[in-house]
N, C-alpha and C positions, 0 to 999 in steps of 0.2 A: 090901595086898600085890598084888593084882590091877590097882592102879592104876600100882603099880610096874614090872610086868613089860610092861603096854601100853604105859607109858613107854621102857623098852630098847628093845621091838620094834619102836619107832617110831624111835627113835633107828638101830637098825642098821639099818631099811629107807632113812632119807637116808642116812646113810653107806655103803650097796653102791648106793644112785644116785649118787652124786657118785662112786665107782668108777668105776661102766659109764660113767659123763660123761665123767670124764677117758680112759678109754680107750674112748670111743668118739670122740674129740678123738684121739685118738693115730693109730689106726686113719683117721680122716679125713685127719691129715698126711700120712699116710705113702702113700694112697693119694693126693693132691695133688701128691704128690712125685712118684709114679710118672708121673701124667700128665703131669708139666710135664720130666720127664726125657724123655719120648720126644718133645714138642715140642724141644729142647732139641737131642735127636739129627736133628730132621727139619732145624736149622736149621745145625745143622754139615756135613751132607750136600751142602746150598748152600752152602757154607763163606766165599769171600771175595768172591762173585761178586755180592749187592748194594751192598756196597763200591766192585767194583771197574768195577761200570756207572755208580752213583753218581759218582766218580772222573774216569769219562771225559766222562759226560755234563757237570759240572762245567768239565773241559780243552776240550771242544769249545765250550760258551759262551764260556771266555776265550779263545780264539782266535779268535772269529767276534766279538767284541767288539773284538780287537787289527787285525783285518784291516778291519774299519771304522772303525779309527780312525786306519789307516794310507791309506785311503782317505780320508779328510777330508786326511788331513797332501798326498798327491801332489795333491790338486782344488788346494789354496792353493799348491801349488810350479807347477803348471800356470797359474795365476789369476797368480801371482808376474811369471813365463817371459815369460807374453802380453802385461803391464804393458810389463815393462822392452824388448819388441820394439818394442810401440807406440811408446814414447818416444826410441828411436830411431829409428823412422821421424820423428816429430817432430822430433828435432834435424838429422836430415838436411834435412827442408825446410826447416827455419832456417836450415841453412848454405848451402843453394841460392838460398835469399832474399836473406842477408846479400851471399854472393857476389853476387849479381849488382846489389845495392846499392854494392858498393865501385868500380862501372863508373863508377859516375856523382858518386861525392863530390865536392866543391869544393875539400876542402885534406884535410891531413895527418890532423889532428884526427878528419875522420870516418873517414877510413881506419882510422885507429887505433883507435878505437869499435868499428867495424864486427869488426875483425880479433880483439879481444878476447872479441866476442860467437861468432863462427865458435870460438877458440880453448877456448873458455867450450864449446860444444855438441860440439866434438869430446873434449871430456873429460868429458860427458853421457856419452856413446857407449859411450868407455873403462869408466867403470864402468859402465854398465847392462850389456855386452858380460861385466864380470866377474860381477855378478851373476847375470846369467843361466847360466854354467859353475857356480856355487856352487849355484843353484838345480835344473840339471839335474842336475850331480853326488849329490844329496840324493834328488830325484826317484828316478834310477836306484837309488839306495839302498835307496829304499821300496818298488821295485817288487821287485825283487830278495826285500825282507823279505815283501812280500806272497805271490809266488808259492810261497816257502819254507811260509810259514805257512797258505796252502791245500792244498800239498799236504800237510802235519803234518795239517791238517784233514781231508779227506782219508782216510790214513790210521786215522785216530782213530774216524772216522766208520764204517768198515768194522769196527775190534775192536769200535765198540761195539755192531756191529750181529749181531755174531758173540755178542760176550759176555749179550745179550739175549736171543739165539735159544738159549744155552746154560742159563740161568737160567730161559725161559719154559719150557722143557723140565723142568725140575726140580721148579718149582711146579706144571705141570699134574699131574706124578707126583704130589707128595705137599699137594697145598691140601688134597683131599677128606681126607683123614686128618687133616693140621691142623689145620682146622677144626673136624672132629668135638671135637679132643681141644682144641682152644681152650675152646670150647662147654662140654666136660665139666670142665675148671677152674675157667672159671668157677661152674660149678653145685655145686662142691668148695666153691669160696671163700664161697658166702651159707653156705655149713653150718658155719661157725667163725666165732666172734665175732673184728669189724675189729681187736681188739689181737693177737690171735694169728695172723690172716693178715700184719698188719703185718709184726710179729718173724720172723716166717718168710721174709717176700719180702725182709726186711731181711739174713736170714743169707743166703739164697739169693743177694743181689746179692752180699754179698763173699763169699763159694764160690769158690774158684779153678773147682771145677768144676760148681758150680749145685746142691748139692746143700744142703737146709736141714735135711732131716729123714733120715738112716740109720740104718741097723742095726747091732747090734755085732755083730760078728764075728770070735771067735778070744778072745773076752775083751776086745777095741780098741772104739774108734773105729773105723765103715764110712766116716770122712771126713778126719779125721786122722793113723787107724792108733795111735792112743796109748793106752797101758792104760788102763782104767778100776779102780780098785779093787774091791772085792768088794762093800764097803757098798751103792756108788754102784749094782752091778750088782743085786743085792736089790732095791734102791727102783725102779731101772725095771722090775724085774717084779712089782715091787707095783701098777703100773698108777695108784697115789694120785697123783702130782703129772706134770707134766711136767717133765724133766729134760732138761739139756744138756750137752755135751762141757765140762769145764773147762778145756780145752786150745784148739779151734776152736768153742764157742759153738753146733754144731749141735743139734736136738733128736735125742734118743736112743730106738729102739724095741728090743724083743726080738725074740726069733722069733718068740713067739706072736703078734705083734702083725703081723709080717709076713708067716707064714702064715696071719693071718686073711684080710689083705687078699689074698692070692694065692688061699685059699679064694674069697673073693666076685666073685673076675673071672670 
């Protein structure tokens, strides 16, 4: 008989520990939760504004990438220009040459040669003279793109030195805070075994609003908003298992669980 009853007693002492376990698991989420909701608020406070330096910082690279590269395009339209001048200065000597070859021919024949070859380097001319308009035309084009896109640059370069100095203001407020409360999440997370921090950060990633672990409230879901039945409200305040929303998949605490933790702050 005696052996019997130190058997119960032993038996209801694991079972009121695996109690306090799971609702000291409860009490640990729900306290993780809070922490990671006011990192959550410090990070909306900054709201769009490492986005939107990111963003520029991004547009100014491409643009300082496009302006050197419109800079390679005007050096070859310049390189192009100075070809097609030289070579009409070349054709011009040839024709001064040829001319004054045709002083002295003996017959028809070289005249004729001669005239062909003058005829031959004045339509050199003709078109180097065209390309060179097609070449400057292009040139002006680029430069034109160029000045446009230094001063976009420019511009760019001044929000983002605006939107920097708006941002560096914001983290110097609130780092020392963040960090604290980064620090103390972490220190949350070794105190739960890796399956249940998983499932947590795993509801908390699809959270519309970050929230993995709430409270009921009103008889609801604190994330939802959708009834719970009565059964389901019993069992999370039996503290025995962890429970979640059947509706949005959150985990579910009571008040007592949530007044504890606002107890121990």
């Amino acid at each position: 008989m005696e052996k019997t009853l130190k058997g119960n007693k032993t038996d209801e002492t694991q079972v009121e520990n695996l109690e306090l376990s799971i609702e000291r698991k409860l009490m640990t989420l729900y306290s993780l939760q809070q922490i990671d909701s006011q990192i959550d608020k410090i990070k909306i406070i900054r709201g769009e504004l490492p986005l939107e330096v990111q963003d520029l910082e991004d547009e100014i690279i491409g643009l300082q990438t496009r302006i050197e590269k419109f800079d390679e395009e005007v050096k070859t339209y310049e390189k192009q220009i100075a070809e097609k001048k030289l070579s009409i200065k070349e054709s011009n000597a040839l024709i001064k040459k040829y001319e004054e070859q045709q002083m002295n021919v003996r017959n028809n024949r070289e005249y004729d040669s001669i005239t062909k070859e003058i005829d031959f380097q004045n339509l050199e001319i003709q078109l180097s003279e065209k390309r060179i308009k097609e070449y400057t035309f292009n040139l002006e084009a680029k430069l034109d793109q160029i000045r446009e896109s230094k001063s976009l640059l420019k511009e760019r370069e001044s929000d983002l030195r605006i939107k920097k100095a708006e941002l560096n203001d914001i983290v110097e407020e609130t780092e020392k805070e963040e960090n604290a409360l980064i620090k103390k999440s972490k220190e949350y997370n070794t105190l739960i075994e890796e399956r249940l921090v998983m499932a947590y950060n795993r509801i908390r990633l699809n959270a519309r609003n970050g929230l993995g672990v709430v409270q009921i409230e009103r008889d609801a879901c604190g994330g939802c908003f959708n009834k719970i039945p009565p059964q389901h409200q019993l069992d999370i305040r039996m503290h025995k298992k962890i429970i979640v929303c059947e509706y949005c998949g959150r985990i579910l605490v009571d008040d007592e669980i949530a007044n504890a933790v606002k107890g121990e702050k």
